[in-house]
CHARMM-style PDB file with segment names, atoms N, HN, CA, C and O in Angstrom:
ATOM      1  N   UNK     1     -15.532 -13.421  18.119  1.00  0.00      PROA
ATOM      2  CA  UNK     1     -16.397 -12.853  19.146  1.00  0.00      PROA
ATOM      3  C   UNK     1     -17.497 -13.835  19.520  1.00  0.00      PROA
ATOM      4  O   UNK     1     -17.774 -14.211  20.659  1.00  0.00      PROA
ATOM      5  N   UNK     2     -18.011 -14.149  18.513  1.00  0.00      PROA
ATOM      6  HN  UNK     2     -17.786 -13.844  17.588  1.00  0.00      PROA
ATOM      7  CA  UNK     2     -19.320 -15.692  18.943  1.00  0.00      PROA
ATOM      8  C   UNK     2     -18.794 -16.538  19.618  1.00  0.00      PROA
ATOM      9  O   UNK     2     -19.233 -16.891  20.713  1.00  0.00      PROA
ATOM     10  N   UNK     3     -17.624 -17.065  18.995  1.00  0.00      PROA
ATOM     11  HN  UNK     3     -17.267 -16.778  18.106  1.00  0.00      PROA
ATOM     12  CA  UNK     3     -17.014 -18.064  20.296  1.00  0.00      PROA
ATOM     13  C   UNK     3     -16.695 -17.633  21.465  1.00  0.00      PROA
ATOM     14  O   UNK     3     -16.671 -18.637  22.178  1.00  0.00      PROA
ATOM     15  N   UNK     4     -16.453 -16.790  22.038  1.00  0.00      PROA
ATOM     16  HN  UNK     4     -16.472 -15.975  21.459  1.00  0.00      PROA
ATOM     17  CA  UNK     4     -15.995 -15.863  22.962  1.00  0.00      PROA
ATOM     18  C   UNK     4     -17.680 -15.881  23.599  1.00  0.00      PROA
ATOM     19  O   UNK     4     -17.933 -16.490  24.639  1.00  0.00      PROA
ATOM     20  N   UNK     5     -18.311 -15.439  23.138  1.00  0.00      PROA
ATOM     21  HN  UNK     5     -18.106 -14.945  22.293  1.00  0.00      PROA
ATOM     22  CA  UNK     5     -19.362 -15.595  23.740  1.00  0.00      PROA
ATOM     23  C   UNK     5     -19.998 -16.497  23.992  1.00  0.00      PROA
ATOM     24  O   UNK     5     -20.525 -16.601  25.100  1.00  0.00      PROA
ATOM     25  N   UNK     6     -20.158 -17.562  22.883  1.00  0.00      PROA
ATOM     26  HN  UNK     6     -19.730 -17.477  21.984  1.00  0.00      PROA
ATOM     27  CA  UNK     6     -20.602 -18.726  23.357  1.00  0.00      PROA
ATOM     28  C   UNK     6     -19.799 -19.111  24.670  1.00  0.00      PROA
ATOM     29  O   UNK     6     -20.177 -18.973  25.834  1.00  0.00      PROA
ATOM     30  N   UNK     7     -18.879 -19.506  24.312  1.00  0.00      PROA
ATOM     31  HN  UNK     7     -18.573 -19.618  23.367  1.00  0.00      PROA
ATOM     32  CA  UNK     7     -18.266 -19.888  25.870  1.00  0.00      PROA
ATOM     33  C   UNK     7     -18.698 -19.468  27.325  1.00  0.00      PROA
ATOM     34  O   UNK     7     -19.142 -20.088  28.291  1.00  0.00      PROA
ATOM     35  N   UNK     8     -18.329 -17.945  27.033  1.00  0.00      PROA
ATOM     36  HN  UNK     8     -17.968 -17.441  26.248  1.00  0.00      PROA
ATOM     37  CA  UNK     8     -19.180 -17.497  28.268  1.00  0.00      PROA
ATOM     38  C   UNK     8     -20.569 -18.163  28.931  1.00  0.00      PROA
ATOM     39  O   UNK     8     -20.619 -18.464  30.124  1.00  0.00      PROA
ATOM     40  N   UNK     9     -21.698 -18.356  28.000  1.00  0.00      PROA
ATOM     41  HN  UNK     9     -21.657 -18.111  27.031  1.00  0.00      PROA
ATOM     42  CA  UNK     9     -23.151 -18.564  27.690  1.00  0.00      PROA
ATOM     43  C   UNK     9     -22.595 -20.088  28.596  1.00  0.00      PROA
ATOM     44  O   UNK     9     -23.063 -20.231  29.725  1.00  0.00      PROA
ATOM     45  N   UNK    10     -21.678 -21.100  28.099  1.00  0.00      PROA
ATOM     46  HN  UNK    10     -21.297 -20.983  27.181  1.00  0.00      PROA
ATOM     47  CA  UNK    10     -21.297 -22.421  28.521  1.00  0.00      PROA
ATOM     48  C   UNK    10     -20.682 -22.090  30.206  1.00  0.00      PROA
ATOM     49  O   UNK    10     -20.515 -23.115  30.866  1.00  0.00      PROA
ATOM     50  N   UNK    11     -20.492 -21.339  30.609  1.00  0.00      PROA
ATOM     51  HN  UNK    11     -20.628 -20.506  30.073  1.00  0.00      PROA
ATOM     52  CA  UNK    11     -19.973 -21.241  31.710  1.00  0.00      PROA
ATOM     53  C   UNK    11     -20.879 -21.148  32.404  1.00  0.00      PROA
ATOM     54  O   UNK    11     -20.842 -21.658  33.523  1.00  0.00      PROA
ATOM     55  N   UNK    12     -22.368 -20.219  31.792  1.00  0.00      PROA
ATOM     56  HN  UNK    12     -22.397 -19.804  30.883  1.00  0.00      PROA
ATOM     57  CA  UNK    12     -23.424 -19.662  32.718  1.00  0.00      PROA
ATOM     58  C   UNK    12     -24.410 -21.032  32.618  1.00  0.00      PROA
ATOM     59  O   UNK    12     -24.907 -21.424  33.674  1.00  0.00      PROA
ATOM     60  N   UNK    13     -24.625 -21.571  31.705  1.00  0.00      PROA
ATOM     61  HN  UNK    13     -24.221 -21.253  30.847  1.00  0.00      PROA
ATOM     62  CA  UNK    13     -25.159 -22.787  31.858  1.00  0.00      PROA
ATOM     63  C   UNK    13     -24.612 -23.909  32.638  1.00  0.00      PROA
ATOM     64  O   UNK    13     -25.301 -24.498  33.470  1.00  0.00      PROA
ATOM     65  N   UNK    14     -23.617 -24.159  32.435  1.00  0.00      PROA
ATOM     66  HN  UNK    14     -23.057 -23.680  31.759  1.00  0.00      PROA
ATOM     67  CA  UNK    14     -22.915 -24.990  33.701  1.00  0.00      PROA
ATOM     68  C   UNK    14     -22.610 -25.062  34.775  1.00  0.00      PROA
ATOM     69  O   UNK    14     -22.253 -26.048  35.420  1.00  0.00      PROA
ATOM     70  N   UNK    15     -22.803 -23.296  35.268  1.00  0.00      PROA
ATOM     71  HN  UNK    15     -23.094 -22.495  34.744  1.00  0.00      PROA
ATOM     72  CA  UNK    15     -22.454 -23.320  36.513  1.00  0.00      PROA
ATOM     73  C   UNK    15     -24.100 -23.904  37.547  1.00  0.00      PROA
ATOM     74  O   UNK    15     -24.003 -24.292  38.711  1.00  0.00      PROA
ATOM     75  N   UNK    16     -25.252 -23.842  36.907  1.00  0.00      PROA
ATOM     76  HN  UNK    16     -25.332 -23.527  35.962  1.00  0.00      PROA
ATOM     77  CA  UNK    16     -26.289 -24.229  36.930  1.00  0.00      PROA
ATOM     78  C   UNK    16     -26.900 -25.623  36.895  1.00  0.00      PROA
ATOM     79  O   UNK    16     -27.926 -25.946  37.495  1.00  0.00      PROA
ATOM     80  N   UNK    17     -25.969 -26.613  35.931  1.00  0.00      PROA
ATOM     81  HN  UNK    17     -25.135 -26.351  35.444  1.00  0.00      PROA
ATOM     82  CA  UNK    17     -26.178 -28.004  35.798  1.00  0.00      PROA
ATOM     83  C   UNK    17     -24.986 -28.963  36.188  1.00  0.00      PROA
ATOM     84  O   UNK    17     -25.125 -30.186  36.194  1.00  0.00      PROA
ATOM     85  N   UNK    18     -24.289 -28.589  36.379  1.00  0.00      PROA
ATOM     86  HN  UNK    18     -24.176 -27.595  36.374  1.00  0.00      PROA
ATOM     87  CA  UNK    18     -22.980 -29.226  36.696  1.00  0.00      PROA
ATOM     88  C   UNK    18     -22.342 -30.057  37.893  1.00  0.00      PROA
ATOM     89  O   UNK    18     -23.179 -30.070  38.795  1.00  0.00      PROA
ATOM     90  N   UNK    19     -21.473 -30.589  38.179  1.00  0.00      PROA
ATOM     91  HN  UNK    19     -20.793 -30.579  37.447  1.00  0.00      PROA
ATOM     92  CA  UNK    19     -21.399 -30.883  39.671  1.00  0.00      PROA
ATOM     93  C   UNK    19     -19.585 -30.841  39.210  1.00  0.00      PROA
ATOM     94  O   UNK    19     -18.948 -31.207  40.198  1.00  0.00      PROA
ATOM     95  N   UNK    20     -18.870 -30.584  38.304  1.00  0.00      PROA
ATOM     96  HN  UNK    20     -19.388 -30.287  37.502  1.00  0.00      PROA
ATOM     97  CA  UNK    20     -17.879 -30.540  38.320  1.00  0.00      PROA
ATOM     98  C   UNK    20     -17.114 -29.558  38.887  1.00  0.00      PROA
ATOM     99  O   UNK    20     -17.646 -28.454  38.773  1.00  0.00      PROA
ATOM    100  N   UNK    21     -15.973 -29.551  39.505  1.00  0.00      PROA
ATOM    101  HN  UNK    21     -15.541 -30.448  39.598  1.00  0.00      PROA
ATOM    102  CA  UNK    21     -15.243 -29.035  40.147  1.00  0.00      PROA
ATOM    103  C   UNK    21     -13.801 -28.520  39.702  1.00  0.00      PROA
ATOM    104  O   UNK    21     -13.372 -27.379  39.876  1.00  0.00      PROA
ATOM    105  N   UNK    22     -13.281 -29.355  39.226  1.00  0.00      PROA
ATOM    106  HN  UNK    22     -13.629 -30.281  39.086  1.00  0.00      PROA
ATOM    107  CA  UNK    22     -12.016 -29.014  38.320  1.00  0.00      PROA
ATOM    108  C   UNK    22     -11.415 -27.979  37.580  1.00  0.00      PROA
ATOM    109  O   UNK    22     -11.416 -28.480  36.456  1.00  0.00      PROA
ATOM    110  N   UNK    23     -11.166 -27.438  37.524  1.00  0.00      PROA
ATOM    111  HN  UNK    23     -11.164 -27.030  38.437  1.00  0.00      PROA
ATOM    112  CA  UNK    23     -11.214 -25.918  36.710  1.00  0.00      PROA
ATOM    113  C   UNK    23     -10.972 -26.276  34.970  1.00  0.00      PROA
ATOM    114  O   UNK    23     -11.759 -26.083  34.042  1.00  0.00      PROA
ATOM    115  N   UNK    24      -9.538 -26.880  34.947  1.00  0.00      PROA
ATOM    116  HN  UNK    24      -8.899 -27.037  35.700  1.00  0.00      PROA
ATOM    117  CA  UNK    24      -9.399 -27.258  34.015  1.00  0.00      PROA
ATOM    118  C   UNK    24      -9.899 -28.116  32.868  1.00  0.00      PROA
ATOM    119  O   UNK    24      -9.758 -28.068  31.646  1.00  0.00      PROA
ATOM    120  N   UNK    25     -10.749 -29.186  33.993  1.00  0.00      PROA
ATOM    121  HN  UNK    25     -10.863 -29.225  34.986  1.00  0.00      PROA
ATOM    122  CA  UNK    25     -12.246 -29.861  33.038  1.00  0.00      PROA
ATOM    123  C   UNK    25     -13.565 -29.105  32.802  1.00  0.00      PROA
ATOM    124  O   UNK    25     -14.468 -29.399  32.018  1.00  0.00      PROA
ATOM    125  N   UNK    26     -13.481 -28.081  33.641  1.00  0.00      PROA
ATOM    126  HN  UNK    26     -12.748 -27.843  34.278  1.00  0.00      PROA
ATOM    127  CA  UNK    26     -14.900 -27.504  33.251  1.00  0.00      PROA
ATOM    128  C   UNK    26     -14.218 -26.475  32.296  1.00  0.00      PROA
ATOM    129  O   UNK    26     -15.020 -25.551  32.162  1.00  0.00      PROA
ATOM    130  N   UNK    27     -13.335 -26.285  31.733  1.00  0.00      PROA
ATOM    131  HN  UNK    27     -12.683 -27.035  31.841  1.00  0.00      PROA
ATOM    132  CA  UNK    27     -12.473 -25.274  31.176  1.00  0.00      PROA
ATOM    133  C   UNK    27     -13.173 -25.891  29.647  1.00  0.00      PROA
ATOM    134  O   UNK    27     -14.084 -25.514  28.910  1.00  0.00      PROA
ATOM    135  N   UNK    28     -12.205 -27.032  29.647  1.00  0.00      PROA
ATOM    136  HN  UNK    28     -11.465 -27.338  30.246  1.00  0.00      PROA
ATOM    137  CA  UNK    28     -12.368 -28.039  28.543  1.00  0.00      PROA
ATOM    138  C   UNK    28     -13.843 -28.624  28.019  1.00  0.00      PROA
ATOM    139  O   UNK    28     -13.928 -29.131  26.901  1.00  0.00      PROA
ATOM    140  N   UNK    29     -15.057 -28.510  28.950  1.00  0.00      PROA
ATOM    141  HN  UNK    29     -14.988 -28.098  29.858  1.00  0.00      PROA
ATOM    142  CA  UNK    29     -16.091 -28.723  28.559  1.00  0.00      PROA
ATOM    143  C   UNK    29     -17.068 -27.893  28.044  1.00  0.00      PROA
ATOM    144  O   UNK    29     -18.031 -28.066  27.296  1.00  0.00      PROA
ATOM    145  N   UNK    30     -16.531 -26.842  28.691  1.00  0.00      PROA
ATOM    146  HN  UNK    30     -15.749 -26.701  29.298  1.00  0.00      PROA
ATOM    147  CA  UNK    30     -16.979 -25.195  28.573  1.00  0.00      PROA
ATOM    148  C   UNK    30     -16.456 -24.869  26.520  1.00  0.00      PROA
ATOM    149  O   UNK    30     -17.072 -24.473  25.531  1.00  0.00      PROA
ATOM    150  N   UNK    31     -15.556 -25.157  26.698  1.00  0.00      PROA
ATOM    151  HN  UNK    31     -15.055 -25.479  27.501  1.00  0.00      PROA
ATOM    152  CA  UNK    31     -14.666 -24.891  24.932  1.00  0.00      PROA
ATOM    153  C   UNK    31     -15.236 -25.628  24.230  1.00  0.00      PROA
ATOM    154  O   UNK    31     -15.691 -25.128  23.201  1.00  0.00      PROA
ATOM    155  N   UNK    32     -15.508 -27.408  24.515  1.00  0.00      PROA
ATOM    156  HN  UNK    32     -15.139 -27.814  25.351  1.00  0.00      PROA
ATOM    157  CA  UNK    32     -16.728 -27.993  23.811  1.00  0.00      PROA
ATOM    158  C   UNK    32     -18.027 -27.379  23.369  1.00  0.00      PROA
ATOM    159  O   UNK    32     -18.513 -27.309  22.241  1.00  0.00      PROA
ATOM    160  N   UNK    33     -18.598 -26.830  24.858  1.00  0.00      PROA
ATOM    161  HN  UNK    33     -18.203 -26.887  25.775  1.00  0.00      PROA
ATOM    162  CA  UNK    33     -20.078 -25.974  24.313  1.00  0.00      PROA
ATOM    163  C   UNK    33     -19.846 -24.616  23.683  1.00  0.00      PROA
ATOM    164  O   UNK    33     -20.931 -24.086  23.444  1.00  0.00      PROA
ATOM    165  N   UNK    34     -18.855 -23.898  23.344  1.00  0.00      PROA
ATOM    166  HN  UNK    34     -17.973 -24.329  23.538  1.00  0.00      PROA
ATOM    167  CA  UNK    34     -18.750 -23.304  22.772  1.00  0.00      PROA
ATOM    168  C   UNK    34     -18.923 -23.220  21.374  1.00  0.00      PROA
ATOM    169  O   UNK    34     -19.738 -22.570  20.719  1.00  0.00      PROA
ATOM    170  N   UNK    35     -17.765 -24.201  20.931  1.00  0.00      PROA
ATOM    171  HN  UNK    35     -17.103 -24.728  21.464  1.00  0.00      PROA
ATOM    172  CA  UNK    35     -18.280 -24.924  19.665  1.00  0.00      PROA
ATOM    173  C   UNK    35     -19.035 -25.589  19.207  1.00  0.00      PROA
ATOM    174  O   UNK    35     -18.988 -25.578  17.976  1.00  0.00      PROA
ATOM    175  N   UNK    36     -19.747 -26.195  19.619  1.00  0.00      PROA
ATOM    176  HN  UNK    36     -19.785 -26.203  20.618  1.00  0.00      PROA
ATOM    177  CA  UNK    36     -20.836 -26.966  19.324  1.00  0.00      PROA
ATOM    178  C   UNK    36     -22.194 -26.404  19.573  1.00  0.00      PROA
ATOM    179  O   UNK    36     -23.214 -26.936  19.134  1.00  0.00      PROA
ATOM    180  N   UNK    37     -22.178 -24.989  20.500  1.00  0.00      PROA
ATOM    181  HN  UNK    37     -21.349 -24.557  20.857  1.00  0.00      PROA
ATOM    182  CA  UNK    37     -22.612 -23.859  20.138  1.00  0.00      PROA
ATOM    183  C   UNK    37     -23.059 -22.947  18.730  1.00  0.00      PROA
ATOM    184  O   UNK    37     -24.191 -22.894  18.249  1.00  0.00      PROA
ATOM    185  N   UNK    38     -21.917 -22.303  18.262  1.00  0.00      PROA
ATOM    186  HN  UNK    38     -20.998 -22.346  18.653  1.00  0.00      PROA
ATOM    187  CA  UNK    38     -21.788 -21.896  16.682  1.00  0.00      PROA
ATOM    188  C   UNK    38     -21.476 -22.843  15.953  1.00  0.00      PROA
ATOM    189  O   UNK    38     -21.514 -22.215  14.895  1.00  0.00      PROA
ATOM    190  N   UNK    39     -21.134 -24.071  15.592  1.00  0.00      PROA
ATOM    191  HN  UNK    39     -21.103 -24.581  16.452  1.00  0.00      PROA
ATOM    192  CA  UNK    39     -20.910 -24.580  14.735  1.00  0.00      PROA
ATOM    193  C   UNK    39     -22.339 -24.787  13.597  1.00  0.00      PROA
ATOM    194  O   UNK    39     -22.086 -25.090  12.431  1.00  0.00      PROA
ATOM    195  N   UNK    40     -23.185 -24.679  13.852  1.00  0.00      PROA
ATOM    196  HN  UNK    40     -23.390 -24.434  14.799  1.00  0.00      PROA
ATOM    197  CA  UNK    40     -24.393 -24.427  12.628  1.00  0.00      PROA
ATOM    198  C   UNK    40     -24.388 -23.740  12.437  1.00  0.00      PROA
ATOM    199  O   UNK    40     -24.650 -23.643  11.238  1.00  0.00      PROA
ATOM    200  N   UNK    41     -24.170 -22.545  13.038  1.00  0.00      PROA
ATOM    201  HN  UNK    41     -23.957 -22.624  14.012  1.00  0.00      PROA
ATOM    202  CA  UNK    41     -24.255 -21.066  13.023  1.00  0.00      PROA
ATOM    203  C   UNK    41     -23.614 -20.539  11.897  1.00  0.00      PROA
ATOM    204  O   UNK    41     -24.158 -19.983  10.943  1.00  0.00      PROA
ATOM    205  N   UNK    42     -22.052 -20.813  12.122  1.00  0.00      PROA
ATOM    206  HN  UNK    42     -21.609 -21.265  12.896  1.00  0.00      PROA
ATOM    207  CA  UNK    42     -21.749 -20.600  10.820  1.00  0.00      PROA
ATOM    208  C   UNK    42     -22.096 -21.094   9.454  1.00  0.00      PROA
ATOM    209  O   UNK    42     -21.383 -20.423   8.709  1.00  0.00      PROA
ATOM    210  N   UNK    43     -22.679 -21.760   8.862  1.00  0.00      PROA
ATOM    211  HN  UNK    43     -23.259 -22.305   9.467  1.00  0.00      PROA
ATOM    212  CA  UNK    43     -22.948 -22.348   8.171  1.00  0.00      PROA
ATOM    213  C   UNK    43     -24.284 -21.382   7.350  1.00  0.00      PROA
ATOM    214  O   UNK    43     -24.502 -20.899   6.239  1.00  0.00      PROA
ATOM    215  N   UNK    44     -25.105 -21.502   8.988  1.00  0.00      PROA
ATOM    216  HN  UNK    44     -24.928 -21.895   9.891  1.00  0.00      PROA
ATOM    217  CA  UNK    44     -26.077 -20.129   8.778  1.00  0.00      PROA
ATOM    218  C   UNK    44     -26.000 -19.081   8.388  1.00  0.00      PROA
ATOM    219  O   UNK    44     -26.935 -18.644   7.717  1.00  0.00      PROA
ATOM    220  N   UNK    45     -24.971 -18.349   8.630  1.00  0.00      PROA
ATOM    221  HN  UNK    45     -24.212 -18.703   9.175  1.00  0.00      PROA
ATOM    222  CA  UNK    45     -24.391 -16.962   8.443  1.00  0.00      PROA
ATOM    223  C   UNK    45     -23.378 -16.658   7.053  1.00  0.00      PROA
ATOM    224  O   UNK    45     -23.149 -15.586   6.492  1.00  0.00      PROA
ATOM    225  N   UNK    46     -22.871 -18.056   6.743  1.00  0.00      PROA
ATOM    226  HN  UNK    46     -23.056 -18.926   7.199  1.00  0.00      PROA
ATOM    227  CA  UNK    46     -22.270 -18.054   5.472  1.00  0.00      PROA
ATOM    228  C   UNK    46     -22.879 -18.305   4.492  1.00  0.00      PROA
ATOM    229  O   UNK    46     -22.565 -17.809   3.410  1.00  0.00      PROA
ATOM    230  N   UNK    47     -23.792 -19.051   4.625  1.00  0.00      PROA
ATOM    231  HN  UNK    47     -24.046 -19.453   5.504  1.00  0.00      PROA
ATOM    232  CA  UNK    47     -24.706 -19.453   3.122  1.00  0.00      PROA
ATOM    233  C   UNK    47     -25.721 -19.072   3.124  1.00  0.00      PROA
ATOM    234  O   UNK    47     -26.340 -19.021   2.061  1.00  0.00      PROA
ATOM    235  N   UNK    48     -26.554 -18.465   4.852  1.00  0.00      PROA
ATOM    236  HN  UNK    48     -26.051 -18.506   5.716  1.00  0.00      PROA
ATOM    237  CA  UNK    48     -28.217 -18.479   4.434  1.00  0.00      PROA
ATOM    238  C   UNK    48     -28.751 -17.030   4.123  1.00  0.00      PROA
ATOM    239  O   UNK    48     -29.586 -16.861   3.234  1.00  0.00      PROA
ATOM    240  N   UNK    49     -28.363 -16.219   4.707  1.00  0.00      PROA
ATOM    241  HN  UNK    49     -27.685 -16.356   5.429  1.00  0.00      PROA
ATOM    242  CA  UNK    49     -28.232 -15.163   5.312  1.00  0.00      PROA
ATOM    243  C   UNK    49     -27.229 -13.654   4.273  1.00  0.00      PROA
ATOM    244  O   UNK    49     -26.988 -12.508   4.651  1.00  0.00      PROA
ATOM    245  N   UNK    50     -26.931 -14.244   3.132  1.00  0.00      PROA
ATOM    246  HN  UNK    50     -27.127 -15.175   2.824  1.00  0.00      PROA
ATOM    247  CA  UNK    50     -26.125 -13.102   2.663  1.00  0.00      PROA
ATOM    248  C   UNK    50     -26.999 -11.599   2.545  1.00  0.00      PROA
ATOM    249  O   UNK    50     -26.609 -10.476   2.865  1.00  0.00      PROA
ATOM    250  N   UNK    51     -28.080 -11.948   2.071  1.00  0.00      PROA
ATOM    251  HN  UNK    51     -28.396 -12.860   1.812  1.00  0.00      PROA
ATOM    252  CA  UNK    51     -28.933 -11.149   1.530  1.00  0.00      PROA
ATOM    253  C   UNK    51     -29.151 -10.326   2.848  1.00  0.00      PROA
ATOM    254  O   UNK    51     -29.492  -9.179   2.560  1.00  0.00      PROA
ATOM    255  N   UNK    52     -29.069 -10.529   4.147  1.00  0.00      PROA
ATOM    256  HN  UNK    52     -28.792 -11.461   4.381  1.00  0.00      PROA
ATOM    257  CA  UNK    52     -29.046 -10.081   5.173  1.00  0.00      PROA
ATOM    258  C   UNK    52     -28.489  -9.494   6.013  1.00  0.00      PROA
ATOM    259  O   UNK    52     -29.062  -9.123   7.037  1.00  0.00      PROA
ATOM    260  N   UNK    53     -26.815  -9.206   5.678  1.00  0.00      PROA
ATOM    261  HN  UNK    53     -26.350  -9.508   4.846  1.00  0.00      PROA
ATOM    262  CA  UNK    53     -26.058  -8.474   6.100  1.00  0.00      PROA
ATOM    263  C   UNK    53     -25.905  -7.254   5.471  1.00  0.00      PROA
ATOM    264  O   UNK    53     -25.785  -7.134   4.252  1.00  0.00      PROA
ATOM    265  N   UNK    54     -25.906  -6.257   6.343  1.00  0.00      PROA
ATOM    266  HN  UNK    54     -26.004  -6.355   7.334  1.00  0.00      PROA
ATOM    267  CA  UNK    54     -25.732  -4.912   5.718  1.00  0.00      PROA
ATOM    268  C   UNK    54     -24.318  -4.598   4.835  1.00  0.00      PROA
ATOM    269  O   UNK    54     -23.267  -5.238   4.822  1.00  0.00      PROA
ATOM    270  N   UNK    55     -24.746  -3.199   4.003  1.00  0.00      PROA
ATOM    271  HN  UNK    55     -25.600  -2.678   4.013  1.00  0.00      PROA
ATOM    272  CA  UNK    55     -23.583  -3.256   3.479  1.00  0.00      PROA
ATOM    273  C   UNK    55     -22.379  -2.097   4.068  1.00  0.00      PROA
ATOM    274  O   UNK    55     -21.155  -2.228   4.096  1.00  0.00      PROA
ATOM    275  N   UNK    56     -22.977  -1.285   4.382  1.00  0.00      PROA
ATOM    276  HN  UNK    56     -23.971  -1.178   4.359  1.00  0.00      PROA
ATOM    277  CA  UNK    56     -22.519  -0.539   4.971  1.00  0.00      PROA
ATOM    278  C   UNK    56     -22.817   0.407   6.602  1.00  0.00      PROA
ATOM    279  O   UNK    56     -23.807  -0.079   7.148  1.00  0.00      PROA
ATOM    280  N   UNK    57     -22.386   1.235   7.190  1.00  0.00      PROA
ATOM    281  HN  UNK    57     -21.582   1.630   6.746  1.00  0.00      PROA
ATOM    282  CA  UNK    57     -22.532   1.491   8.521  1.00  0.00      PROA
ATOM    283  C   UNK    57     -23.624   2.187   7.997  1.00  0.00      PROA
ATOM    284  O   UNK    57     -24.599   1.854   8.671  1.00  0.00      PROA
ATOM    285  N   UNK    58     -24.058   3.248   6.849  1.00  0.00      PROA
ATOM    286  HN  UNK    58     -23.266   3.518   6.302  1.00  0.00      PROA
ATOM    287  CA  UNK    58     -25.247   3.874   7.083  1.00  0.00      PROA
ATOM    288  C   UNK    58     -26.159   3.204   6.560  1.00  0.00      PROA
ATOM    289  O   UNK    58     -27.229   3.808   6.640  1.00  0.00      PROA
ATOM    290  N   UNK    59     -26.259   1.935   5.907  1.00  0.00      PROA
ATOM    291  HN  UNK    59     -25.390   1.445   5.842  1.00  0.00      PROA
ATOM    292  CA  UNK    59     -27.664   0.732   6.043  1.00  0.00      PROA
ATOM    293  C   UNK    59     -27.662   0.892   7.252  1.00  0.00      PROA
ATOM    294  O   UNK    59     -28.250   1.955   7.454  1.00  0.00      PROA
ATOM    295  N   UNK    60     -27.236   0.311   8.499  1.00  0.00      PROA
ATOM    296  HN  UNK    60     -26.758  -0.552   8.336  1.00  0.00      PROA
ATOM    297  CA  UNK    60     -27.255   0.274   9.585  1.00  0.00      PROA
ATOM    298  C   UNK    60     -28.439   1.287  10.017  1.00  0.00      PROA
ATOM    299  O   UNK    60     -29.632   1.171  10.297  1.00  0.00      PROA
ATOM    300  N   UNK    61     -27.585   2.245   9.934  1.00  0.00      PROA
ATOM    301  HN  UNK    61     -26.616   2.339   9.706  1.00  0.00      PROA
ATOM    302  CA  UNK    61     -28.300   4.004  10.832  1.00  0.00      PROA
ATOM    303  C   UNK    61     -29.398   3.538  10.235  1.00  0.00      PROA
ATOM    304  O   UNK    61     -30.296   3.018  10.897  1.00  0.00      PROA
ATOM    305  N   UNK    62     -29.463   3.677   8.826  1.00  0.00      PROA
ATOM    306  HN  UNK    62     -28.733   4.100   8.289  1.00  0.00      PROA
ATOM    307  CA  UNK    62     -30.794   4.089   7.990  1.00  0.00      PROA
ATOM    308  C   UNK    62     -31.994   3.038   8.458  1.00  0.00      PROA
ATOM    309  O   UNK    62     -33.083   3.496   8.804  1.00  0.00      PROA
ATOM    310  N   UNK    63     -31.794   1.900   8.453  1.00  0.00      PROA
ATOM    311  HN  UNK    63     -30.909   1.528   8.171  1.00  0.00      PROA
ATOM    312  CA  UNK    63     -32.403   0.480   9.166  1.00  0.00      PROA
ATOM    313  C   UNK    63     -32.984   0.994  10.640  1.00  0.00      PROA
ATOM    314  O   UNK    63     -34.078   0.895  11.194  1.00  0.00      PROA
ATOM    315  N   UNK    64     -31.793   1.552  10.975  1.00  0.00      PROA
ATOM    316  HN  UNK    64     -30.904   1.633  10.525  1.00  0.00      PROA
ATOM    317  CA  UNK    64     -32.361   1.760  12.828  1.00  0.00      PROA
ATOM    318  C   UNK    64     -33.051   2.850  12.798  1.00  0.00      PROA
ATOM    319  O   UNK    64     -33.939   2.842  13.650  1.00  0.00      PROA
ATOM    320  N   UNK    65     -33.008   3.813  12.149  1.00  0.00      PROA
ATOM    321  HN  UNK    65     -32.287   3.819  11.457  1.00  0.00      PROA
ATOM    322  CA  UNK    65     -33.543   4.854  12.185  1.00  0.00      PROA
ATOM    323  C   UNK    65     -34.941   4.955  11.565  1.00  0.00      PROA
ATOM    324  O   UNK    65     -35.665   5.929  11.769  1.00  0.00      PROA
ATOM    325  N   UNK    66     -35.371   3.691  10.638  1.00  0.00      PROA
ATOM    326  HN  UNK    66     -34.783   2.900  10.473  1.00  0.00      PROA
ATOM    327  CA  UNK    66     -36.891   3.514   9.916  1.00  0.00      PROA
ATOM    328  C   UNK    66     -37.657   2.688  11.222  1.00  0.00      PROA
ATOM    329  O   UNK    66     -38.881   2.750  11.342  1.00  0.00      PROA
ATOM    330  N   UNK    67     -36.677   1.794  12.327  1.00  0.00      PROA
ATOM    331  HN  UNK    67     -35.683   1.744  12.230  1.00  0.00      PROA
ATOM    332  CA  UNK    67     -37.148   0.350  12.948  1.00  0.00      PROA
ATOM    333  C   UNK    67     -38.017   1.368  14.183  1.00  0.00      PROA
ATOM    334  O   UNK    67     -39.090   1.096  14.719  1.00  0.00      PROA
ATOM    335  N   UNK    68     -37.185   2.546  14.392  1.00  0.00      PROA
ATOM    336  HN  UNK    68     -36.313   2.768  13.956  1.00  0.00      PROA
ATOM    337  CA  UNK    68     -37.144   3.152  15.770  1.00  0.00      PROA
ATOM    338  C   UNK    68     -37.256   4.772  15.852  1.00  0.00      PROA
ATOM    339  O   UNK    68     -37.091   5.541  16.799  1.00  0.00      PROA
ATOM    340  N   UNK    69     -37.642   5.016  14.332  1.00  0.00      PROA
ATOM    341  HN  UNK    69     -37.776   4.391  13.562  1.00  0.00      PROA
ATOM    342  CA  UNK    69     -38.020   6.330  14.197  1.00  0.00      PROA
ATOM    343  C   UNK    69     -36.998   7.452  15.168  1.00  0.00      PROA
ATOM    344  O   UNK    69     -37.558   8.171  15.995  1.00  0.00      PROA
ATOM    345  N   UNK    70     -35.734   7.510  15.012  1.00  0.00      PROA
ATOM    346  HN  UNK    70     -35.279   6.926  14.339  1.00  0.00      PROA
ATOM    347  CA  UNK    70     -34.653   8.498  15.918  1.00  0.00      PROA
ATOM    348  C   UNK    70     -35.417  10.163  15.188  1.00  0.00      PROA
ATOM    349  O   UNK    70     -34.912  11.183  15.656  1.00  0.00      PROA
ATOM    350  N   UNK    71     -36.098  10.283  14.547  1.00  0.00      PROA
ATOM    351  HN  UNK    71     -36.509   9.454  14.168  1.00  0.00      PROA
ATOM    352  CA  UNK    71     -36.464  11.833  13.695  1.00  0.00      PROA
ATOM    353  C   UNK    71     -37.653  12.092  14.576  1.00  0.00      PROA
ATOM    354  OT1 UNK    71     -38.331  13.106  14.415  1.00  0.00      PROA
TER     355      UNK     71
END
């Protein structure tokens, strides 16, 4: 899904800085910024961050529900 999104994010930035035309090269440059996008990221999310992912869907609720008072 991050890559998927990153990409997107590379499309919206490029269509902004770019002068390329090609579909298939801006395809290919677009898949570059994708990755080079998340590629720290993961790294981030695998080693820095454990302590930070929930464990279950009602951490979640319970989290959103202290952040944003739903009661």
């Amino acid at each position: 899904k991050r890559l998927l999104i990153a990409h997107e994010l590379g499309h919206l930035y490029l269509k902004y800085v770019s002068t390329i035309k090609d579909k298939k090269e801006l395809e290919k440059i677009v898949n570059v910024f994708g990755i080079l996008a998340i590629l720290d990221k993961d790294d981030f999310y695998k080693n820095l961050t454990k302590d930070l992912i929930s464990k279950s869907i009602d951490e979640i609720l319970s989290n959103a529900n202290t952040l944003f008072k739903f009661n």
